[in-house]
MARBA-3410 file (N, C-alpha, C, O; in Angstrom, 1 decimal):
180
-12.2,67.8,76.2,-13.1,68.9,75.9,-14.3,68.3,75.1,-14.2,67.3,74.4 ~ -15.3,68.9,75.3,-16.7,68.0,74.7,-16.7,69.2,73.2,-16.6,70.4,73.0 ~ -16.9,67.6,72.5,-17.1,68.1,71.2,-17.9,69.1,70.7,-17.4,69.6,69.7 ~ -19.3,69.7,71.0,-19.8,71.0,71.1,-19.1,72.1,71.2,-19.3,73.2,70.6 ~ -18.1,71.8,72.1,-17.4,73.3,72.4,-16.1,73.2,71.3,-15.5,74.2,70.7
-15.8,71.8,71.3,-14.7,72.0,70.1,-14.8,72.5,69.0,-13.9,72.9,68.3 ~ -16.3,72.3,68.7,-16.7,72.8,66.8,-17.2,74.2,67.2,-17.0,74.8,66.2 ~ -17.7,74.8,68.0,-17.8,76.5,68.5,-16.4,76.8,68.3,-16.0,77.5,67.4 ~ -15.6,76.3,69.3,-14.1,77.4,68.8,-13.1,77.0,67.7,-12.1,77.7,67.6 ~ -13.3,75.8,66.8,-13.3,75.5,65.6,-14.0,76.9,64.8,-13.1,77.4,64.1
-14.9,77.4,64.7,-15.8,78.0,63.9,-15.2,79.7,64.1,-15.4,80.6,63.3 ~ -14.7,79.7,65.2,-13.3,80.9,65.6,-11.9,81.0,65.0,-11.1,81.9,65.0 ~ -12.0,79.7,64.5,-10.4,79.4,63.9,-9.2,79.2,65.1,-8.0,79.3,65.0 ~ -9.8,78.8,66.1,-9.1,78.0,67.1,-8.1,77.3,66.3,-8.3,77.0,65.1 ~ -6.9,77.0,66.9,-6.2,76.1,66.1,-5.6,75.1,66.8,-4.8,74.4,66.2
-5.8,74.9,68.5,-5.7,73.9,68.7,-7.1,73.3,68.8,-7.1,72.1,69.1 ~ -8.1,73.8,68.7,-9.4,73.1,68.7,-9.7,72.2,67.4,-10.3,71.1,67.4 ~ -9.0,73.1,66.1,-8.9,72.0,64.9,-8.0,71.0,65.3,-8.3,69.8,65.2 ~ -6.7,71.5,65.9,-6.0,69.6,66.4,-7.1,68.6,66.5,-7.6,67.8,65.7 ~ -7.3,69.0,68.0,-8.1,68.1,68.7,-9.1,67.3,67.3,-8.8,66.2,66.9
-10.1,68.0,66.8,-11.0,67.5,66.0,-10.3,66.8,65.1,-10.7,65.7,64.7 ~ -9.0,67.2,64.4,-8.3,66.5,63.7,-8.0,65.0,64.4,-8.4,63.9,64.2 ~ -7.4,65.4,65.0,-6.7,64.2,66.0,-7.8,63.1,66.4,-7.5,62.0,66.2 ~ -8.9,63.4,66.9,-11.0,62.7,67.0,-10.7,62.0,65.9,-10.3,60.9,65.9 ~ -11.0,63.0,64.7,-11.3,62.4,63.5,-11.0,61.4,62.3,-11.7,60.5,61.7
-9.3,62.0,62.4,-8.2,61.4,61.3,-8.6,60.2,60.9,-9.3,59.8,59.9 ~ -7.9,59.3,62.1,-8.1,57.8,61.7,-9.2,57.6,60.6,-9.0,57.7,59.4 ~ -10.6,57.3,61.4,-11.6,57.7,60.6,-12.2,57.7,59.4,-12.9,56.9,58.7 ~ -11.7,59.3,59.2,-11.8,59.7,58.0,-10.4,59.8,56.7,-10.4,60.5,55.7 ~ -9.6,59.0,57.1,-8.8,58.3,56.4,-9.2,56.8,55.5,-8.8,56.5,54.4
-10.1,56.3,56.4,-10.9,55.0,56.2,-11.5,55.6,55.0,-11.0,55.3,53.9 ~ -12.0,56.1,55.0,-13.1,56.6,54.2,-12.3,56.9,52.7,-12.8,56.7,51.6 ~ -11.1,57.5,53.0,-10.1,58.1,51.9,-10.1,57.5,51.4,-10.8,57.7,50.4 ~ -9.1,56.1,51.6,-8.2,55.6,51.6,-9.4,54.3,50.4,-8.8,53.6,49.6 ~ -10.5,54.3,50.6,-11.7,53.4,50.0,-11.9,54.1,48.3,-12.3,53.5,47.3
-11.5,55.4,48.4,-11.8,56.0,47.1,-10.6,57.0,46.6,-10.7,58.1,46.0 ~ -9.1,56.3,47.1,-8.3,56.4,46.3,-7.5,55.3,45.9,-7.7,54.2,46.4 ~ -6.4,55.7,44.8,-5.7,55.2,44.2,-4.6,54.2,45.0,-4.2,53.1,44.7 ~ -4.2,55.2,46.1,-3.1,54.6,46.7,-2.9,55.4,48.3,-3.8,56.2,48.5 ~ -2.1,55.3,49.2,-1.7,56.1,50.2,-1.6,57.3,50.3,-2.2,58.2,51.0
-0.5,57.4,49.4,-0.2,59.2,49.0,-1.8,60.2,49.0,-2.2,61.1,49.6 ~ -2.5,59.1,47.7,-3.4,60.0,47.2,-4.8,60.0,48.6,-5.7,60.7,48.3 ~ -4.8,59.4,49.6,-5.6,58.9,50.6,-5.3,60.2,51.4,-6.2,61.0,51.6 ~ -4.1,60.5,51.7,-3.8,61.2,52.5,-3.9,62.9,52.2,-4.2,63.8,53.0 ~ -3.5,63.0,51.0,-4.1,63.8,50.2,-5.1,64.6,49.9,-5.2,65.8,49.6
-6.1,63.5,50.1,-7.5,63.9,49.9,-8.1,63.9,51.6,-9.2,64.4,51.8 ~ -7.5,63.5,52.7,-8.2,63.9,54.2,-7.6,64.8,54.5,-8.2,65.5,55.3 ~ -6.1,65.5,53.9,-5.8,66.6,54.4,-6.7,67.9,53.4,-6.6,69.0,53.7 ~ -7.4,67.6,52.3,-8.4,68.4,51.3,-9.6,68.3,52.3,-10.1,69.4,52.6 ~ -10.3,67.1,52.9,-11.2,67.0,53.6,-11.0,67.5,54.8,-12.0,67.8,55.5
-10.1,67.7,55.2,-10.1,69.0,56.4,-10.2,70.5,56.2,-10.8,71.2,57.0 ~ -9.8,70.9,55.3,-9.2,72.1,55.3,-10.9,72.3,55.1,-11.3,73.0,56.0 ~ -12.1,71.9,54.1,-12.6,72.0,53.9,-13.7,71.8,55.3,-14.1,72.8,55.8 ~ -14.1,70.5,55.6,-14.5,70.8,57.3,-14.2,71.9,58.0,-15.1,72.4,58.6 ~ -13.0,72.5,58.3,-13.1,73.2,59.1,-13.6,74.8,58.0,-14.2,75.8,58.5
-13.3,74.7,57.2,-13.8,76.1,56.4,-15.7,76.2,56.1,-16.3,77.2,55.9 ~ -16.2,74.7,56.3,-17.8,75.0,56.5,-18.1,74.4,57.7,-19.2,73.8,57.6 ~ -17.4,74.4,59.0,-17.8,73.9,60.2,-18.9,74.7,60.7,-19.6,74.3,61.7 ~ -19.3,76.1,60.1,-20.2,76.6,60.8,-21.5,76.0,59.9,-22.6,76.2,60.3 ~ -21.4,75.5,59.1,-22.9,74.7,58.4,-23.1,73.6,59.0,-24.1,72.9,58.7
-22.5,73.3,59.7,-22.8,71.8,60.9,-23.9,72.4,61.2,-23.7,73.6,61.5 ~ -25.3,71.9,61.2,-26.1,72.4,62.5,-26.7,71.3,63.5,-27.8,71.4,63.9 ~ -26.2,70.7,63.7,-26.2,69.4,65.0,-27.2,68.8,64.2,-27.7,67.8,64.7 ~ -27.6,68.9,63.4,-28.9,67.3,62.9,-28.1,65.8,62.8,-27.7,65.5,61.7 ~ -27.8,65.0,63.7,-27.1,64.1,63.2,-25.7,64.4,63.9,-25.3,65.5,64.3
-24.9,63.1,64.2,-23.3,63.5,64.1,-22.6,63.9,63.8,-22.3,63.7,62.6 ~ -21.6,64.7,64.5,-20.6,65.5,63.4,-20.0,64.7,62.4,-19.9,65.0,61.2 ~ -19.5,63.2,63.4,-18.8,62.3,62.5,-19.6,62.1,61.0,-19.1,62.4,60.0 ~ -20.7,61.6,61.2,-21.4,61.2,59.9,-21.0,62.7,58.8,-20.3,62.6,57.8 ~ -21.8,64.2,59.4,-21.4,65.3,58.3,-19.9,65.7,57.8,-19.6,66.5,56.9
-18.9,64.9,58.9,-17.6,64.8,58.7,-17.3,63.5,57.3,-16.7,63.4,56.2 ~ -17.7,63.1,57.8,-18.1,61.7,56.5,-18.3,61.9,55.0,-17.8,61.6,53.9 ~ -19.2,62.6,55.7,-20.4,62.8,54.0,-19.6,64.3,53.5,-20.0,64.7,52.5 ~ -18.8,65.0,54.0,-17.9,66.2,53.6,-16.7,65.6,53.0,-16.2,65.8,51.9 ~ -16.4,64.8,53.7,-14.6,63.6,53.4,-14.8,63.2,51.8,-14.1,63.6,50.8
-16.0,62.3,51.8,-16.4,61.7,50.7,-17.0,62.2,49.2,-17.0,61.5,48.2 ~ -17.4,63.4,49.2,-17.6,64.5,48.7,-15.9,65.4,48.3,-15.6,66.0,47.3 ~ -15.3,65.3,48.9,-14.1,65.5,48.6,-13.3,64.8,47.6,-12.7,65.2,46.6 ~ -13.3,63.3,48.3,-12.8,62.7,47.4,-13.3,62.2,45.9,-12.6,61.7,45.0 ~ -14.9,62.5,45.9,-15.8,62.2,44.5,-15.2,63.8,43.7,-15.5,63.9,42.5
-14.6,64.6,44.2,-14.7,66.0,43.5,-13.4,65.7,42.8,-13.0,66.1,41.7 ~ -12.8,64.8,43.8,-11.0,64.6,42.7,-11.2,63.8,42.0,-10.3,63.9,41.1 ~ -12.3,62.8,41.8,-12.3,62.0,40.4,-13.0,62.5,39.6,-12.9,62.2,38.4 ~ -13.7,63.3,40.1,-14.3,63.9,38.7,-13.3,65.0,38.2,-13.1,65.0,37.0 ~ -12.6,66.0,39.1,-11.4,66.7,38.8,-10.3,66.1,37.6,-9.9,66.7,36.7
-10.1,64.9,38.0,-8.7,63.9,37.3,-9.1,63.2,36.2,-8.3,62.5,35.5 ~ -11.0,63.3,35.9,-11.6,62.9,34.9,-11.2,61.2,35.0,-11.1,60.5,34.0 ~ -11.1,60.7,36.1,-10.8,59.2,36.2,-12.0,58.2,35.8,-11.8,57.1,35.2 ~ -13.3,58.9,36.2,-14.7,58.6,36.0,-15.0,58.5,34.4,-15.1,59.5,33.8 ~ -15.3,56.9,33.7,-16.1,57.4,33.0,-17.2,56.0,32.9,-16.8,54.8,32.8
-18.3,56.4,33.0,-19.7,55.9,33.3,-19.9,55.5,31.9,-19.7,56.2,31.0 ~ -20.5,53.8,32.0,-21.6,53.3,31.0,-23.0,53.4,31.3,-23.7,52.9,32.2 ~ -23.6,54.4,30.1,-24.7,55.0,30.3,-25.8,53.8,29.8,-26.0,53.4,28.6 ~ -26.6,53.5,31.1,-27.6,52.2,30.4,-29.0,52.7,30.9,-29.1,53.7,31.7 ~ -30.1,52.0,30.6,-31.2,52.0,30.9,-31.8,52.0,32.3,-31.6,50.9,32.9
-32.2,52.6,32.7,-32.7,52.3,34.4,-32.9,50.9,34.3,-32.3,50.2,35.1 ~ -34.0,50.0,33.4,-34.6,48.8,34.2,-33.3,48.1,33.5,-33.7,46.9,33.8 ~ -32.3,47.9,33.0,-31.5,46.9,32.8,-30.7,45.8,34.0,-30.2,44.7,33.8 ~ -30.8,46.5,35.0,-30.3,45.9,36.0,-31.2,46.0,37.0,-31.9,47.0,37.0 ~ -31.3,45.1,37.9,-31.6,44.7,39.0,-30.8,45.3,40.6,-29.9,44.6,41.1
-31.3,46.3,41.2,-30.2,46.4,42.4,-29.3,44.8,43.2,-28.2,44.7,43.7 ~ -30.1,44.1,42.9,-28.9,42.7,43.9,-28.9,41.8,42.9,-29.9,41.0,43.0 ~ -28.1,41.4,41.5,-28.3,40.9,40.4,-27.4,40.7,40.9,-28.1,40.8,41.8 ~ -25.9,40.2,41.5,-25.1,40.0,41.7,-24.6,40.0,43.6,-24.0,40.9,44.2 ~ -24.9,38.7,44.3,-24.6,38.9,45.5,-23.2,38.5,45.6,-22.7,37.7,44.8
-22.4,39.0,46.5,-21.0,38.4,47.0,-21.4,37.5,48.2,-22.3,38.0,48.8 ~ -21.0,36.5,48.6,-21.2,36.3,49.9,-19.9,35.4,49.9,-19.4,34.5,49.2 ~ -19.5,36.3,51.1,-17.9,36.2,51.5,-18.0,35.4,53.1,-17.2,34.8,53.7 ~ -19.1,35.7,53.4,-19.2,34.6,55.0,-19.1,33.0,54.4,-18.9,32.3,55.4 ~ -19.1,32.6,53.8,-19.3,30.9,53.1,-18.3,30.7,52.5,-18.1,29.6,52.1
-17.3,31.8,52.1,-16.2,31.5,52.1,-15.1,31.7,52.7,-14.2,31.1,52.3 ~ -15.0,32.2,53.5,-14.3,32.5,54.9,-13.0,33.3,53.9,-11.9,32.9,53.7 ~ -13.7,34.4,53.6,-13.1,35.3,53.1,-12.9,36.4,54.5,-13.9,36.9,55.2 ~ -10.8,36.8,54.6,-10.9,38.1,55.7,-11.5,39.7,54.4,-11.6,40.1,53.3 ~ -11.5,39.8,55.8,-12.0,41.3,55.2,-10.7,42.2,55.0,-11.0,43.4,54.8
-9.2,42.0,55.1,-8.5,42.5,54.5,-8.6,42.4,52.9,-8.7,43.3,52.0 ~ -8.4,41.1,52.9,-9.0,40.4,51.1,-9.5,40.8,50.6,-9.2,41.0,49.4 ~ -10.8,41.3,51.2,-12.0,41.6,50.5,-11.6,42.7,50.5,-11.3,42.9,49.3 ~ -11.3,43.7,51.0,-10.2,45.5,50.6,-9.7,45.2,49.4,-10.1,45.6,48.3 ~ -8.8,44.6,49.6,-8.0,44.4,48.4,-8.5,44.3,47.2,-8.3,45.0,46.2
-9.3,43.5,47.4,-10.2,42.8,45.7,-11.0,44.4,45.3,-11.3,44.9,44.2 ~ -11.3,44.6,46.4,-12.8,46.0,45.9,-11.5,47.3,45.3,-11.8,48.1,44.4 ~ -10.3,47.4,45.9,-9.3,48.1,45.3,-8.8,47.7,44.1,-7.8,48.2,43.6 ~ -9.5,46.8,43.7,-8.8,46.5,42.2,-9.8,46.4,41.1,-9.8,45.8,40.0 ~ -11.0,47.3,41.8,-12.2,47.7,40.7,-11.7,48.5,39.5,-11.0,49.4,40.0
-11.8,48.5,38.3,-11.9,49.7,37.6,-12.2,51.1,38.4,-13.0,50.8,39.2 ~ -12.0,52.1,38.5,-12.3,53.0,39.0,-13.9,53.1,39.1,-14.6,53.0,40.1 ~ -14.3,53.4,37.6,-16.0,53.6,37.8,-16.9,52.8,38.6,-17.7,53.2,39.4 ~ -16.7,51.2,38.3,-17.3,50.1,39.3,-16.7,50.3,41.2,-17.6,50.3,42.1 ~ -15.9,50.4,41.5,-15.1,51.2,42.6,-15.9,52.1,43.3,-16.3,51.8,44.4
-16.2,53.1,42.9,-16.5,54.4,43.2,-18.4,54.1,43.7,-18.9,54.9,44.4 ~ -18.9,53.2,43.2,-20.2,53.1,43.0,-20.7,52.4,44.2,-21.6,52.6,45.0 ~ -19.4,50.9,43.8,-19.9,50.2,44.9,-19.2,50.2,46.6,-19.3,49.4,47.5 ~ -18.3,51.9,46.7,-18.0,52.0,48.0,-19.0,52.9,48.2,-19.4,52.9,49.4 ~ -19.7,53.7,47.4,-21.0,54.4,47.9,-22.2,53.8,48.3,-22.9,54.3,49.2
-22.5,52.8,47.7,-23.5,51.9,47.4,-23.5,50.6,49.0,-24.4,50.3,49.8 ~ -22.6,50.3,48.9,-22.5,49.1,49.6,-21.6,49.7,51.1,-22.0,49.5,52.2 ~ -20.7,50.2,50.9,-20.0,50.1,52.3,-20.6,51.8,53.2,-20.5,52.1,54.4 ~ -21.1,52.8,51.9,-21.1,54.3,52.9,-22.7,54.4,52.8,-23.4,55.4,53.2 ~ -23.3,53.2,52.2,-25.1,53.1,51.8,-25.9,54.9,51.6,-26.6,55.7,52.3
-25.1,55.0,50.3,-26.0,56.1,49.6,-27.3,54.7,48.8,-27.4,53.5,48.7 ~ -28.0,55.9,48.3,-28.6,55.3,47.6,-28.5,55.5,46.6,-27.8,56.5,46.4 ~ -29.2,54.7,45.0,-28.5,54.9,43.9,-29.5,56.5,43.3,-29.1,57.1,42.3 ~ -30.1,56.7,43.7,-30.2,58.5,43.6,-29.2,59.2,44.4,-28.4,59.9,43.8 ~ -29.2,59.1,45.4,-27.8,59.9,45.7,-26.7,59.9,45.0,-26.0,60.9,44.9
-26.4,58.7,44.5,-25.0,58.3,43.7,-25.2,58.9,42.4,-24.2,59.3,41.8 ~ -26.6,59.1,41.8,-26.8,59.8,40.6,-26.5,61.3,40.2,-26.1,61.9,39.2 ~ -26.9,62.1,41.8,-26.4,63.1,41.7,-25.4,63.4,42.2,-24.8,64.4,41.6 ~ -24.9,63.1,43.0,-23.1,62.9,43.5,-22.7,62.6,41.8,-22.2,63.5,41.1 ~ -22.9,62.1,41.5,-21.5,61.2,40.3,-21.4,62.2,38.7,-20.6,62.7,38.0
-23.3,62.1,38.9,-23.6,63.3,37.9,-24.0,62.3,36.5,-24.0,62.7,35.4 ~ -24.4,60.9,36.8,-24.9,60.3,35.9,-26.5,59.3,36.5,-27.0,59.4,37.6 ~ -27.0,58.4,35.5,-28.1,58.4,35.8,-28.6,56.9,36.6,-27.7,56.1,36.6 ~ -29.7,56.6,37.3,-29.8,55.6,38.5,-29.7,54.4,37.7,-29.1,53.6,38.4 ~ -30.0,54.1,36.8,-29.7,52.7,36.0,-28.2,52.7,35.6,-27.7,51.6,35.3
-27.4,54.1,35.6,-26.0,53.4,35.6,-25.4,52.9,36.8,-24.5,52.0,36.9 ~ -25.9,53.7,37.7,-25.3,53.7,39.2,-25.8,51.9,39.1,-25.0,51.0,39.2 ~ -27.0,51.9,38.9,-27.0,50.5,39.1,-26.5,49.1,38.2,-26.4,47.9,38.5 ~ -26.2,49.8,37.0,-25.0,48.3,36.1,-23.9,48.7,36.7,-23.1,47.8,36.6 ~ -23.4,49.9,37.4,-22.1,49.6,37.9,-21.4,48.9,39.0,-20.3,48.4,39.2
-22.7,49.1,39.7,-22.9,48.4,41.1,-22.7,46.5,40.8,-21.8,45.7,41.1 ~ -23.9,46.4,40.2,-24.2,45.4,39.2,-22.7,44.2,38.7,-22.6,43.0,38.9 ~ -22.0,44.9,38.2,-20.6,45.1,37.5,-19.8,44.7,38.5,-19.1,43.6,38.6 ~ -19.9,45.6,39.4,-18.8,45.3,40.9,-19.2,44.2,41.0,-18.7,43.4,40.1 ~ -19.8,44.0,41.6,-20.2,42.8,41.9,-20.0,41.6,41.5,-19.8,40.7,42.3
-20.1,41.5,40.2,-20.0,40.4,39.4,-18.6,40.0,39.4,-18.2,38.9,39.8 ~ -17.5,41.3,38.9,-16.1,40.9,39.0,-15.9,40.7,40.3,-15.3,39.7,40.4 ~ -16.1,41.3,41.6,-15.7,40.7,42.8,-16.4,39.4,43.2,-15.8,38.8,44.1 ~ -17.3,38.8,42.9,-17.7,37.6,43.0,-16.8,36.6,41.7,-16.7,35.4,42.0 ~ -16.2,37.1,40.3,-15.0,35.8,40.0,-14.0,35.9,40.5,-13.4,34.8,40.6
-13.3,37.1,41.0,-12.4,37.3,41.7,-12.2,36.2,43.0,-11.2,35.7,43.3 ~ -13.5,36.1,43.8,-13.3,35.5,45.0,-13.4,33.9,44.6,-12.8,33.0,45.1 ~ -14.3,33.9,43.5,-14.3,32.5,43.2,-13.1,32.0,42.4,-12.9,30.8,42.5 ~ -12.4,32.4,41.7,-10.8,32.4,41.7,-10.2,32.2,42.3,-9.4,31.4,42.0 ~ -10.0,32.7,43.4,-9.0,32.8,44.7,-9.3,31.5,45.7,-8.5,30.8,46.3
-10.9,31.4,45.7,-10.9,30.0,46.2,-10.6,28.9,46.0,-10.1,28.1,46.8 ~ -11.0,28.7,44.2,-10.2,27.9,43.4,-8.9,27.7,43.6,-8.6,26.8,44.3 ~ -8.0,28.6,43.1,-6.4,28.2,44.2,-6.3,27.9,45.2,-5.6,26.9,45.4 ~ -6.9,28.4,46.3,-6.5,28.0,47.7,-7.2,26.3,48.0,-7.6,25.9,49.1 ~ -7.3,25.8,47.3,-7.9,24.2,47.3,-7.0,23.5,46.5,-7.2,22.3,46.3
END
């Protein structure tokens, strides 16, 4: 069935039409979870919150763009609402010009770093550095977006970013160190 008609009878409360979109989607928007939670449980958790929610403002879809992408940006919004919910967030409030947006590069191609690894290591951010730089770098908000998503200000979005960075770049340079 073409996705047009699936998000019309979605917007009816079809219920095998939410399958279907579920079933389209899940994988997906699991990915997305699973980047801005704690663990599995809590991943799964938050896309079954990011549905119930999709389908309760599927009629605010208005075709600008992909569903997937507004599917996205609804997912991820869900999951920023549980950390602020769980008060997991708490932000170093600094100066806008203190940092530099690319003050800190990783470069994981020159080390032949997999990209499971590199999951790993970004899952073992502090939460606040975490949260900034899966917005920032892997879902490319910008750090005004991240300012008002997060609810703090663009020079923190940016030492947090900043931050990531820095620890996932000893991290990797650690891990190289061993493997030699």
């Amino acid at each position: 069935m073409e996705l047009e008609v699936l998000i019309q009878k979605c917007c009816k409360q079809n219920l095998s039409a939410q399958a279907e979109i579920y079933n389209l989607f899940s994988d997906k928007l699991f990915r997305v979870c699973i980047k801005y939670s704690k663990n599995y449980q809590d991943a799964q958790d938050t896309l079954q919150d990011s549905f119930l929610m999709i389908f309760k403002d599927i009629k605010k879809f208005k075709y600008k763009g992909s569903f997937e992408g507004w599917a996205k940006r609804v997912t991820v919004n869900v999951a920023l609402q549980k950390f602020r919910d769980k008060s997991v967030l708490q932000f170093d409030v600094l100066e806008d010009s203190k940092f530099a947006e690319e003050d800190v590069f990783v470069d994981v191609d020159e080390k032949n770093i997999s990209l499971d690894f590199l999951l790993s290591l970004i899952k073992e951010l502090p939460p606040k550095y975490r949260v900034v730089f899966n917005l920032y770098v892997l879902d490319k908000y910008s750090h005004q977006e991240i300012s008002e998503l997060l609810k703090i200000s663009i020079g923190t979005s940016k030492s947090n970013l900043s931050r990531a960075r820095k620890i996932l770049q000893e991290k990797i340079n650690n891990s190289t160190k061993k493997s030699l």
